[in-house]
C-alpha positions in Angstrom: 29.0 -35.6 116.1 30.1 -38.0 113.5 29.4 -37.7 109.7 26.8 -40.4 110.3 25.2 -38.4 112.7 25.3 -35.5 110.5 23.8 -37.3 107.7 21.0 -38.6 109.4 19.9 -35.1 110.9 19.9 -33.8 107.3 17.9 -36.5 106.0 15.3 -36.3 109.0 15.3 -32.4 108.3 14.4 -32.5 105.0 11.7 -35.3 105.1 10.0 -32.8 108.0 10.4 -29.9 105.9 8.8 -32.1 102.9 5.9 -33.6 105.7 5.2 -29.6 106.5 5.0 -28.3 103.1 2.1 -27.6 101.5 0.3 -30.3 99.3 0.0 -29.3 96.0 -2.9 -30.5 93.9 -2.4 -33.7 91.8 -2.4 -32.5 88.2 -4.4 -30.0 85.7 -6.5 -32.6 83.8 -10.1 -33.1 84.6 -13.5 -30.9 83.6 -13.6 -27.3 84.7 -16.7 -25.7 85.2 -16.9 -22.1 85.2 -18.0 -19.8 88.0 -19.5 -17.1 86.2 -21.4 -18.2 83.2 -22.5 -21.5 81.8 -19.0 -23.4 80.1 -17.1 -26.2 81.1 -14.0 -27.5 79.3 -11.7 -30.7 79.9 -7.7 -31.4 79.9 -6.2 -34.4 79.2 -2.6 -34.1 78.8 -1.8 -32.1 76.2 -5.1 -32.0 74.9 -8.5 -29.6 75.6 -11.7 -29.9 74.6 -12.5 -25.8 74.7 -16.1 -24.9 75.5 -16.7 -24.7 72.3 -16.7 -27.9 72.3 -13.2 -28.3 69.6 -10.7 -30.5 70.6 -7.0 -29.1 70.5 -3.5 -29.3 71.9 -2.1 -26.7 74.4 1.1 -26.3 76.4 0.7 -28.4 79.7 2.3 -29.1 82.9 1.4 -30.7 85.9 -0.6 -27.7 87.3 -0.6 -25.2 84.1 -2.5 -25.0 80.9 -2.1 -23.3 78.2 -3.4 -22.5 74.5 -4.7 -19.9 71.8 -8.4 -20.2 71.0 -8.9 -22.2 68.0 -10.4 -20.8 64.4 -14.2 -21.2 64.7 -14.3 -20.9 68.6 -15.3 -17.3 70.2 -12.3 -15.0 70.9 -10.4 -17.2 68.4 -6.6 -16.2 68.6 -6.4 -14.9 72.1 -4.3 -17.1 74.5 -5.9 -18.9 77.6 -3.9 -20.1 80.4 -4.5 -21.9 83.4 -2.7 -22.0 86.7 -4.4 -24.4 89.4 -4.7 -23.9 93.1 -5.7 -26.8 94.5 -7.7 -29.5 93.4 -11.1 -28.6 93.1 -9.7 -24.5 91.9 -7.9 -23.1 88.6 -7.5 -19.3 87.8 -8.5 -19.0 83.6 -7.1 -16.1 82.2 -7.4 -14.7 78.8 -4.6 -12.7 77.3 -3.2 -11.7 80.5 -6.0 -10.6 81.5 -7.9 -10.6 85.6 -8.0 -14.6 86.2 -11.4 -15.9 86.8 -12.2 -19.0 89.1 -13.1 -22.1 88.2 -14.0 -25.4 89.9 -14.0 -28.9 89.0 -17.1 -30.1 87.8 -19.5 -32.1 89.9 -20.0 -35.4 88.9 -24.4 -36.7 88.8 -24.4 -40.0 88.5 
């Protein structure tokens, strides 16, 4: 086998390993409904409107959110964050706390 050869089968390895892995969900931002009670929220970037309704700025990535509750919004102080699952799923939890689902919002038009 020549280094050529070798190259190639690396290359075609790793794009088949990349083909086979699982998709992850395009990004964090949208509106989250919650499964348990009557809230939504929204992420844009950096920013969240809480369901409060205040806009602030949080720590985010791709597929994690995080922030501490505003002054003036319940449970002002305690830390939220976010990790999402897929693209219609996050897990919300506050201070460390068990994670509780939430789904994308469904859009009426």
């Amino acid at each position: 086998m020549t280094g050529r050869d070798v190259a190639r089968a690396f290359l075609l390895s790793g794009v088949a390993l990349f083909l086979s892995s699982p998709a992850l969900a395009d990004a964090i931002d949208g509106e989250w409904c919650s499964t348990t009670e009557v809230a939504h929220f929204s992420i844009a970037g950096p920013v969240i409107v809480t369901p409060a309704g205040t806009q602030t700025t949080g720590d985010y990535r791709r597929h994690t959110f995080s922030y501490v509750v505003p002054a003036g919004d319940p449970g002002a102080g305690q830390t939220i964050a976010m990790r999402q699952l897929n693209e219609e799923e996050i897990l919300v939890a506050v201070d460390g706390g068990t994670p509780v689902l939430w789904r994308r919002c469904e859009v009426i038009s």
